[in-house]
NUBALO-430610 format. One line per 5 residues: number of its first residue (from 1); their letters; for each residue x, y, z of N, C-alpha, C, CB. Coordinates in pm, 1 decimal, decimal comma. Atoms other than C-alpha are relative to their C-alpha. Glycine has a CB too. Layout:
N
NUM	A	X:Y:Z:X:Y:Z:X:Y:Z:X:Y:Z | ...
This chain:
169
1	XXXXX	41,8:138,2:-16,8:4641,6:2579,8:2412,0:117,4:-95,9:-12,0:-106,3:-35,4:-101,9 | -106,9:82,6:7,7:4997,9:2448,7:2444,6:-17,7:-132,9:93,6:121,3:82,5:36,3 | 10,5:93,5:-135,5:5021,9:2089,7:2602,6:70,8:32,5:117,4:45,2:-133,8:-23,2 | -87,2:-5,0:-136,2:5111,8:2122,4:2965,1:-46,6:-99,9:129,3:-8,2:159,4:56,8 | -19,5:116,2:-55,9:5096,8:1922,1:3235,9:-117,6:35,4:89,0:146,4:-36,7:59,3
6	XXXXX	162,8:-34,5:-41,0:4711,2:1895,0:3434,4:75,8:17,9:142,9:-157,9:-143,8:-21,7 | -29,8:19,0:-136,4:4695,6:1941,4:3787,0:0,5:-99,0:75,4:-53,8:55,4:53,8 | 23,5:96,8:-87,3:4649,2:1625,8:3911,0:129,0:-103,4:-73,8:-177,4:-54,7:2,5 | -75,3:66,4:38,1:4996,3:1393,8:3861,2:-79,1:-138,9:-62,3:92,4:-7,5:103,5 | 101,1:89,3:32,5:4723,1:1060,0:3778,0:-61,1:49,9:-182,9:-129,0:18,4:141,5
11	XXXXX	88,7:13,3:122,5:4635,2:1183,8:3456,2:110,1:90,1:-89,5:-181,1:68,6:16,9 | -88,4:-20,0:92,1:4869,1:1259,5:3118,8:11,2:112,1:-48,6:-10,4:-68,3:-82,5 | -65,8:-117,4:82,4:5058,9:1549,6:2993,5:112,8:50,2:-5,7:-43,7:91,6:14,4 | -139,1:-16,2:73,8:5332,5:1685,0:2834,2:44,1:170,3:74,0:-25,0:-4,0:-215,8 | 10,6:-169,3:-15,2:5515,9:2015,5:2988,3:54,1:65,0:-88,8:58,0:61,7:114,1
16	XXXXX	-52,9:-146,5:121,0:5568,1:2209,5:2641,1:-46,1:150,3:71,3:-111,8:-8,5:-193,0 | 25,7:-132,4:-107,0:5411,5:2522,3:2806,5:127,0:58,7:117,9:-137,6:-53,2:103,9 | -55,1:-46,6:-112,6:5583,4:2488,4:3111,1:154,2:45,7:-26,1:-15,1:-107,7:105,3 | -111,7:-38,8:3,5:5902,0:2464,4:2942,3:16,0:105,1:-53,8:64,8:-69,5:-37,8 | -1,5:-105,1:88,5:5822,6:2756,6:2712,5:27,3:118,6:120,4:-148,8:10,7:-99,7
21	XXXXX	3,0:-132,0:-125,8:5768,1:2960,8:3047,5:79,7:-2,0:51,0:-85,4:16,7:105,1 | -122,8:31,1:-84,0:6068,2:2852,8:3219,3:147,6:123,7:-89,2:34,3:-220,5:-19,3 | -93,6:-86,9:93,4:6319,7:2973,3:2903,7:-13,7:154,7:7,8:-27,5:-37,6:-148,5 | 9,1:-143,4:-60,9:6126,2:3293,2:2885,5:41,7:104,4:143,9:-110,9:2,7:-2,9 | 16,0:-45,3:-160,8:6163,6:3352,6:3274,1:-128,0:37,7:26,1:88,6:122,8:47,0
26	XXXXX	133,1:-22,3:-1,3:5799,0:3334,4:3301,9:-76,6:-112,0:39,6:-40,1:43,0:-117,5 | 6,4:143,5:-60,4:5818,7:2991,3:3462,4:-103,3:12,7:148,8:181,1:-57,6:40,7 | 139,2:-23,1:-148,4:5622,8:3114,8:3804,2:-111,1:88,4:-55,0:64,8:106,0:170,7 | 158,6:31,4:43,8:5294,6:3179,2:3586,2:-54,2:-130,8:10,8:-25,5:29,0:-141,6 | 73,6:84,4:30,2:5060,2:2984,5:3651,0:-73,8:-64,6:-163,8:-71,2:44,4:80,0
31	XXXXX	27,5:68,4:125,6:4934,0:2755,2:3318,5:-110,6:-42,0:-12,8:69,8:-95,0:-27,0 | 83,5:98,9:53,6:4639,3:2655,2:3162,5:-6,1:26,4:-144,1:-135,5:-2,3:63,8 | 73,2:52,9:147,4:4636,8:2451,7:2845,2:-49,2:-117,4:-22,9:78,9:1,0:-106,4 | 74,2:156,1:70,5:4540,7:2149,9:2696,0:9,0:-111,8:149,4:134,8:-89,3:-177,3 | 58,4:98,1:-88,8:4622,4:1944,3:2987,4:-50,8:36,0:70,3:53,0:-72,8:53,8
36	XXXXX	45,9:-25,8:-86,4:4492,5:2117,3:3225,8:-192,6:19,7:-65,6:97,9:118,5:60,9 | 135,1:36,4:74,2:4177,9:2161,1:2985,4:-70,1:-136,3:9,1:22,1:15,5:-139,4 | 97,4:157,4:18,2:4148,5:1817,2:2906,3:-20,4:-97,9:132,2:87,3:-113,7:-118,7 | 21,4:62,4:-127,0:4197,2:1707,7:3277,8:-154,7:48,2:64,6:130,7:45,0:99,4 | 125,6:-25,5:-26,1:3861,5:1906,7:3356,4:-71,0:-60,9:-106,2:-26,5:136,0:17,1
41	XXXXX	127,7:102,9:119,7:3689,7:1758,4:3065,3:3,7:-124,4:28,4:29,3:-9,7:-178,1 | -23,8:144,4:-33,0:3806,6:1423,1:3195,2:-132,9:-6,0:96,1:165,2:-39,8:79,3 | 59,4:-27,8:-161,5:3681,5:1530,8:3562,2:-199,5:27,1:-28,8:104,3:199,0:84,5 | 138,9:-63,5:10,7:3329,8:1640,4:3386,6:-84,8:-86,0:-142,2:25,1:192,3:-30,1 | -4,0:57,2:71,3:3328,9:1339,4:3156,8:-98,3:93,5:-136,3:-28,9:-127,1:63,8
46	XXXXX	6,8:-72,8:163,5:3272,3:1542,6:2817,2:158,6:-49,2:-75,5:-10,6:222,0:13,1 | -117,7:36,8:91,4:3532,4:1460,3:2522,2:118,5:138,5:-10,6:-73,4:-39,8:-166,6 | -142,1:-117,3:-7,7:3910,5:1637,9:2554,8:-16,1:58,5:-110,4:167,6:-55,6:4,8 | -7,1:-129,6:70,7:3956,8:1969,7:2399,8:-126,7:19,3:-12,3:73,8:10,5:-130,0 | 125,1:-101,2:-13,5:3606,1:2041,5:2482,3:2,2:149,2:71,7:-102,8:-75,6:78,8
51	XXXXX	-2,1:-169,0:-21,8:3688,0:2377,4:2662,5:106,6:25,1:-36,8:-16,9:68,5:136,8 | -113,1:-55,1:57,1:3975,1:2451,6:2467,1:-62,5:113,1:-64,4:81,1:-93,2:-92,2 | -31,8:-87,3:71,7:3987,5:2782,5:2261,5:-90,9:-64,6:-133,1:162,0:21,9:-3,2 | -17,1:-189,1:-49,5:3752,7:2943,6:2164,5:-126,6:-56,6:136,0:-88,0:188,1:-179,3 | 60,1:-43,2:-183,5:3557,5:2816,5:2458,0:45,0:55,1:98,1:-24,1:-87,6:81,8
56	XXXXX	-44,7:-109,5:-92,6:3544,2:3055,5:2692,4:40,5:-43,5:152,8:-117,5:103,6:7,1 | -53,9:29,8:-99,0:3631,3:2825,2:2969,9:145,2:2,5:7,4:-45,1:-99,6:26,3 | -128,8:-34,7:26,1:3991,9:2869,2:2861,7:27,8:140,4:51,1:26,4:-13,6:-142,3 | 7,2:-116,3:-39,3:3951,8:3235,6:2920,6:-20,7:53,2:148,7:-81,5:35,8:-69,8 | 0,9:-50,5:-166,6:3800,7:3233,7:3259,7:70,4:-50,1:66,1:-106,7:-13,0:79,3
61	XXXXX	-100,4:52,0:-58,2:4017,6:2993,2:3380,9:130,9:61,3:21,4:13,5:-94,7:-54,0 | -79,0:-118,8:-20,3:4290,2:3225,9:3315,8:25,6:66,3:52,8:2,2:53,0:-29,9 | 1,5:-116,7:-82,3:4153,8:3504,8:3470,5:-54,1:-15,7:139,4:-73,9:99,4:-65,5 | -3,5:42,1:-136,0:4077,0:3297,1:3790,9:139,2:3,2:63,8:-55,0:-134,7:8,5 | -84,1:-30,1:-62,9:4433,6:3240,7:3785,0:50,2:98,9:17,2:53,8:-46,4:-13,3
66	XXXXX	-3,7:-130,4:30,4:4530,0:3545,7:3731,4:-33,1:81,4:112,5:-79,9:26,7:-105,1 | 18,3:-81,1:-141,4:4360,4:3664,4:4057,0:74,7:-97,1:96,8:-176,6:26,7:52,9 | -49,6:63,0:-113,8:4582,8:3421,0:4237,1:-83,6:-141,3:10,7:-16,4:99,1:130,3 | 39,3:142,1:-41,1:4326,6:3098,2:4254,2:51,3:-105,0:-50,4:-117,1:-24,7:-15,9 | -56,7:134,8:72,0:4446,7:2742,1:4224,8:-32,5:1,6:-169,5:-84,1:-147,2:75,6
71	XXXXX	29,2:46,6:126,7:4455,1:2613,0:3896,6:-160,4:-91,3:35,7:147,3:-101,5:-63,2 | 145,8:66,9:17,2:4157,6:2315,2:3978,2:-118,0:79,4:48,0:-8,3:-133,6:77,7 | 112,7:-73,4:0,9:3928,4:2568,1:4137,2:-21,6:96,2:-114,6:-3,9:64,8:115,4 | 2,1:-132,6:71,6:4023,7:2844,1:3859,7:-89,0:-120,6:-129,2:197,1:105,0:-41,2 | 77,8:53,7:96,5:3879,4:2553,7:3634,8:-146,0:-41,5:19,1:64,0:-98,9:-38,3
76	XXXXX	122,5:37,9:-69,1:3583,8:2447,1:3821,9:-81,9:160,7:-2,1:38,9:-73,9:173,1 | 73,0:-133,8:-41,1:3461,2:2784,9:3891,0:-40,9:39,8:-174,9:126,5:138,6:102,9 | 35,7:-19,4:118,8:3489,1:2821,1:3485,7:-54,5:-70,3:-84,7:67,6:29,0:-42,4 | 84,3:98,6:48,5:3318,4:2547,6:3370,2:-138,1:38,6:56,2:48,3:-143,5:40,3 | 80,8:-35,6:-60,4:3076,5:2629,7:3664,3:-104,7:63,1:-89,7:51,5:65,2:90,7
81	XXXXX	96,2:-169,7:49,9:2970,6:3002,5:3533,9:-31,0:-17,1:-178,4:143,6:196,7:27,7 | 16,7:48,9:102,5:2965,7:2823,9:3173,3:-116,3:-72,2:-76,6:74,7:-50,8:9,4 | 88,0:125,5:-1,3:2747,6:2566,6:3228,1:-187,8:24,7:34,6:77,1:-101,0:132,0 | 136,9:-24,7:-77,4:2377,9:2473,5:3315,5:-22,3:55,4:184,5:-67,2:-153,2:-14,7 | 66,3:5,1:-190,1:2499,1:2484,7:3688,4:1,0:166,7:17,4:147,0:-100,7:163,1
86	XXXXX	-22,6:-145,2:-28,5:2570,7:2865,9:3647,4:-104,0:27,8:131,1:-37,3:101,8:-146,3 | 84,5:-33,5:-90,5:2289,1:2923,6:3895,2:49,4:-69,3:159,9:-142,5:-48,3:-59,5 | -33,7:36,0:-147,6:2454,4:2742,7:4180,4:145,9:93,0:-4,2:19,5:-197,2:37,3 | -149,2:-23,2:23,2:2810,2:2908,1:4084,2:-43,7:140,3:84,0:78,2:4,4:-186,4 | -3,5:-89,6:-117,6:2880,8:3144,0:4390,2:102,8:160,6:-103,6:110,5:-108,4:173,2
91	XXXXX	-28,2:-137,9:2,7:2901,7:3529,0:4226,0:107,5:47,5:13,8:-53,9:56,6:69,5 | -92,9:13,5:-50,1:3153,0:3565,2:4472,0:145,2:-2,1:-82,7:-32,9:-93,9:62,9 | -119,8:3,1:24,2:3412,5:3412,5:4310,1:71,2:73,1:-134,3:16,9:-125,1:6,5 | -9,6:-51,8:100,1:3438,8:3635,5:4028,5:-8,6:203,3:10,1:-111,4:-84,9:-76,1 | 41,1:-174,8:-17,5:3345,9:3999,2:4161,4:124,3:70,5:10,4:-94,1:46,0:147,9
96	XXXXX	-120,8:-102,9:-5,9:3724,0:4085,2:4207,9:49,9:36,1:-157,6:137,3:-73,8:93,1 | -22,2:-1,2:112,8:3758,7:4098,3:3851,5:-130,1:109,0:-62,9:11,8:-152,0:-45,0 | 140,1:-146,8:-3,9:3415,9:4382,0:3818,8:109,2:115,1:-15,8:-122,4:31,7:198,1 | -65,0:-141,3:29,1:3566,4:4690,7:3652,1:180,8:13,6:0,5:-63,5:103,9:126,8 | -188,6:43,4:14,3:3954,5:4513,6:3570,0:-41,1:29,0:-135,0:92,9:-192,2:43,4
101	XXXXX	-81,3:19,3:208,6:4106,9:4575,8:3224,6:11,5:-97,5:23,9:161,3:67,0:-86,4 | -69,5:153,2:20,9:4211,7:4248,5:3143,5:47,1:-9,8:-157,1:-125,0:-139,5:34,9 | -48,4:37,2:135,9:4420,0:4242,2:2871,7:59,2:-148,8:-66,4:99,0:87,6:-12,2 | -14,5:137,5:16,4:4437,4:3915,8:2622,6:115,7:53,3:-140,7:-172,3:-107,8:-30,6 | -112,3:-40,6:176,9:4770,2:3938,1:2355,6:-48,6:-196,9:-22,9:298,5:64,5:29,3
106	XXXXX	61,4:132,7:86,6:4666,5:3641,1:2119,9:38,7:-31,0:-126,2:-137,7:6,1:-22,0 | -45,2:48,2:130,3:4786,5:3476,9:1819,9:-79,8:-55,3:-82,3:87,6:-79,8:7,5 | 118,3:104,8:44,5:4473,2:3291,3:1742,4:-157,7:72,6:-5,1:-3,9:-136,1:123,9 | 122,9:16,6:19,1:4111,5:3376,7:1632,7:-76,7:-84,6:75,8:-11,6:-26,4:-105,0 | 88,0:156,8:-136,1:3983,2:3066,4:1899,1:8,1:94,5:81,3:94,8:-188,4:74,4
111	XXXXX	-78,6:-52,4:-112,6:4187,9:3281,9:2148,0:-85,6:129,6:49,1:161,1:38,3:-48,0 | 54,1:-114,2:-3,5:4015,6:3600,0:2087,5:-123,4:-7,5:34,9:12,5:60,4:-101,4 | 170,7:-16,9:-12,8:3642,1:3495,5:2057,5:5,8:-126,4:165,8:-125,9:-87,4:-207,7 | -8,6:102,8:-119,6:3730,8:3243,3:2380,0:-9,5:154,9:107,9:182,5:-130,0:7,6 | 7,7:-145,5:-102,6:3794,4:3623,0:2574,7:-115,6:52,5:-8,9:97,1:123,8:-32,6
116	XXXXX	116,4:-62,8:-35,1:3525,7:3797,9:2451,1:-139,2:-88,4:-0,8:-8,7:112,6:-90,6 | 106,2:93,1:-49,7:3272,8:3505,9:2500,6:28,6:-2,6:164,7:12,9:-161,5:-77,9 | -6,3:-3,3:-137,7:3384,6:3516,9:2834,5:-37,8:115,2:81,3:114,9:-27,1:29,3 | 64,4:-163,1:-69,8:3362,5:3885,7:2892,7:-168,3:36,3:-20,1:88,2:149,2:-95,8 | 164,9:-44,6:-9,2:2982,2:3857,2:2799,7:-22,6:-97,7:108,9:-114,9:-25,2:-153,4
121	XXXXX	29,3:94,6:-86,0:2960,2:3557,8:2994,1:-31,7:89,5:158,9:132,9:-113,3:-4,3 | -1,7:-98,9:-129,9:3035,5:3802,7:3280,2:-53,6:111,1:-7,7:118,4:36,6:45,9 | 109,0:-122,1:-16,4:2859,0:4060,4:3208,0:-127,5:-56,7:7,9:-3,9:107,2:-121,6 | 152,3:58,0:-22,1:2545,4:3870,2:3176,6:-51,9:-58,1:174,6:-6,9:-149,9:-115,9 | 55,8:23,9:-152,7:2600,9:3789,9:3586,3:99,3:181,3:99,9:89,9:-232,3:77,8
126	XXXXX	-15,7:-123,7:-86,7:2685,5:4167,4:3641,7:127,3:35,9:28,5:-62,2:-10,9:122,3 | -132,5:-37,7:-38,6:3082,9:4174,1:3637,2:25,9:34,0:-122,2:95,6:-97,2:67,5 | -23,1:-31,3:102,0:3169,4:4373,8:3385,9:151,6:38,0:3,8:-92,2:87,8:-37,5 | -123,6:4,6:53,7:3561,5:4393,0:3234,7:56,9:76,5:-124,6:12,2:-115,9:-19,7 | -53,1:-69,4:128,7:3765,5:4626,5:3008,8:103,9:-71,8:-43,6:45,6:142,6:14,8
131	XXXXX	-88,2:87,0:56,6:3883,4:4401,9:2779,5:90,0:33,8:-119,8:-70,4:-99,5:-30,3 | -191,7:-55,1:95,0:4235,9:4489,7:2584,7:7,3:-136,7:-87,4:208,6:11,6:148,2 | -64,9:81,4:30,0:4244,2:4246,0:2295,6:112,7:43,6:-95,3:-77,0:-86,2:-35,5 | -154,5:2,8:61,4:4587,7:4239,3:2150,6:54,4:-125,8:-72,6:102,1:20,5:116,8 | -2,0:65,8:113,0:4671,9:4081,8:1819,8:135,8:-75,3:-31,0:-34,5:92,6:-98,7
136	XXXXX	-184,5:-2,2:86,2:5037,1:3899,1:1737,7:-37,3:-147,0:-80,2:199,8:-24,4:152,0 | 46,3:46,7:161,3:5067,8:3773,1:1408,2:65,7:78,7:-98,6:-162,6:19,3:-34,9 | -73,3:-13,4:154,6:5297,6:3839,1:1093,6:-53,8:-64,2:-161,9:141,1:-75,3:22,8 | 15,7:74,9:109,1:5174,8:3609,5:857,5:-171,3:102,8:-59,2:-7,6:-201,5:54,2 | 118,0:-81,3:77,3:4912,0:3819,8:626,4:-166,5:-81,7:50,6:35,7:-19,2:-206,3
141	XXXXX	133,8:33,1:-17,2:4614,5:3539,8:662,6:-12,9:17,8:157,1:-36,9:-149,8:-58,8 | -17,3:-9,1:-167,1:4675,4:3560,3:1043,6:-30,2:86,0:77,5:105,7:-4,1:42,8 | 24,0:-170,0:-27,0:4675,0:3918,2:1046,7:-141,2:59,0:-55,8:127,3:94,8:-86,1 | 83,2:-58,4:-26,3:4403,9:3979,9:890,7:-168,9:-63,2:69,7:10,7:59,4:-110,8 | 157,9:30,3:-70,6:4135,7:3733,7:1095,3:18,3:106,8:117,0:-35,0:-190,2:71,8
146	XXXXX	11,3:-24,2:-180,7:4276,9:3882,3:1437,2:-56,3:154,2:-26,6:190,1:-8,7:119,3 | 54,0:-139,7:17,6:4207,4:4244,0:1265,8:-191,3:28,6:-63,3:121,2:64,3:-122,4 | 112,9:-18,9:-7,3:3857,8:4131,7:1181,6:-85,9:39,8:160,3:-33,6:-112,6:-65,8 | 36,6:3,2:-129,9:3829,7:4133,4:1569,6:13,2:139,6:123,6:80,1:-113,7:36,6 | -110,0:-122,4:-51,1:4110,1:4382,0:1718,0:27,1:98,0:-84,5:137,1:-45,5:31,2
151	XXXXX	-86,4:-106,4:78,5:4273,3:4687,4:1584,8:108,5:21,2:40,5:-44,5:119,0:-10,0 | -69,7:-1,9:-48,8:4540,3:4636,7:1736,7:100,8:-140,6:-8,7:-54,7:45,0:90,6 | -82,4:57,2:19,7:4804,7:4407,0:1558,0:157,2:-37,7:10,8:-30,2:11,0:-51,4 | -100,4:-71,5:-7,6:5134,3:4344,8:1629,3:101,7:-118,0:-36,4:11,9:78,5:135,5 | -62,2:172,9:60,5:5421,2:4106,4:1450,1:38,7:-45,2:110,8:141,9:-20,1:-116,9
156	XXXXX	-63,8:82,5:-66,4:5575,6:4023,5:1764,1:-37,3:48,3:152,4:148,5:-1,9:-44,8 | 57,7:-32,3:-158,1:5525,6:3988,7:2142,2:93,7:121,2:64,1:16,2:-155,2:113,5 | -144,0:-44,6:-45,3:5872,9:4188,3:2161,9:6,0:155,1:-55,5:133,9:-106,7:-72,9 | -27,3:-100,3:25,9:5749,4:4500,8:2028,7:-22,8:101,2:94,8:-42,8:14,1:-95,3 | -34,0:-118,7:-73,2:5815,0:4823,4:2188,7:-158,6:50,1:45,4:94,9:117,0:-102,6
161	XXXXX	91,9:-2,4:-15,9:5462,1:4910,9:2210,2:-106,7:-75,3:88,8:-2,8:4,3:-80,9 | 115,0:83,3:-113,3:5342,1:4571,4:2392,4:97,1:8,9:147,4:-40,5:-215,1:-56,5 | -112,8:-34,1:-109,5:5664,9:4607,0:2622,3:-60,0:96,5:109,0:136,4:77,2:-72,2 | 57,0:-104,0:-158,5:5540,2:4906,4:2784,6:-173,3:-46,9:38,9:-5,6:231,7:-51,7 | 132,9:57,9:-60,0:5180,8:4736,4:2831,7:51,3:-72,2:94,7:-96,6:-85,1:-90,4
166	XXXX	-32,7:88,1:-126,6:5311,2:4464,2:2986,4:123,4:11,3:146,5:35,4:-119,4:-72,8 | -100,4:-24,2:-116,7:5565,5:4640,3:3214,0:-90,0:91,8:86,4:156,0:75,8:-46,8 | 89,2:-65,6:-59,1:5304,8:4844,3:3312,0:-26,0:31,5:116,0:-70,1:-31,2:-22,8 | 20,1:36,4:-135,8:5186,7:4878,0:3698,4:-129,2:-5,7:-48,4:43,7:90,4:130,0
């Protein structure tokens, strides 16, 4: 939920994110946090940091981009399948993701129950997801909410263990 900058230039945010991704070399990911959150909460007049973490619109939004869709549809479509309108929200845009791992590395307790609120979310319209959550966290109280959740802790994003996940094919 780092601030980053929304999709629409007309409305305020900061690129901490973006710059975080840039340093890393991880700058051509696509982003959603807070601004891009609070720009749909604008767009859907509800109060900012309403789908932030652990709402699970944070999560699907993600994994819209994640298949390649814009950022404002990857948010629309997750608010959509969220919401009362779920019943108009076109199936469709979600079925390429039916029988994906999707792995979430997470630092946060919001972060975690934001994924697997999402992965029921989708299972409840028939797309079901093998979901990988992955724990980072050093600090003892930190470590042990994410291990009320995961079993799978790890102090740093840089360990040898998440390395070969994420190099993965």
């Amino acid at each position: 939920s780092r601030p980053n900058l929304p999709p629409e230039k007309d409305f305020f945010g900061t690129p901490e994110a973006e710059i975080g991704a840039k340093i890393t070399n991880l700058g051509n990911l696509p982003i959603i946090g807070a601004g891009s959150l609070d720009w749909i909460a604008d767009r859907n007049g509800v109060p900012a940091r309403s789908y932030n973490k652990p709402n699970p619109v944070h999560a699907l939004a993600a994994m819209q981009t994640a298949l390649g869709q814009d950022i404002k549809t990857s948010l629309k479509n997750a608010v959509a399948i969220t919401s009362q309108s779920r019943n108009t929200q076109k199936i469709s845009d979600w079925l390429e993701l039916n029988g994906a791992t999707v792995y979430v590395f997470e630092d946060s307790r919001g972060g975690m129950m934001s994924a697997l609120d999402a992965a029921k979310i989708l299972s409840n319209q028939e797309v079901l997801i093998d979901l990988k959550l992955i724990g980072i966290g050093h600090q003892p109280d930190k470590t042990g909410s994410l291990l009320e959740i995961t079993d799978q802790v790890y102090s740093d994003i840089n360990s040898s263990p998440l390395i070969d996940i994420i190099s993965a094919d």
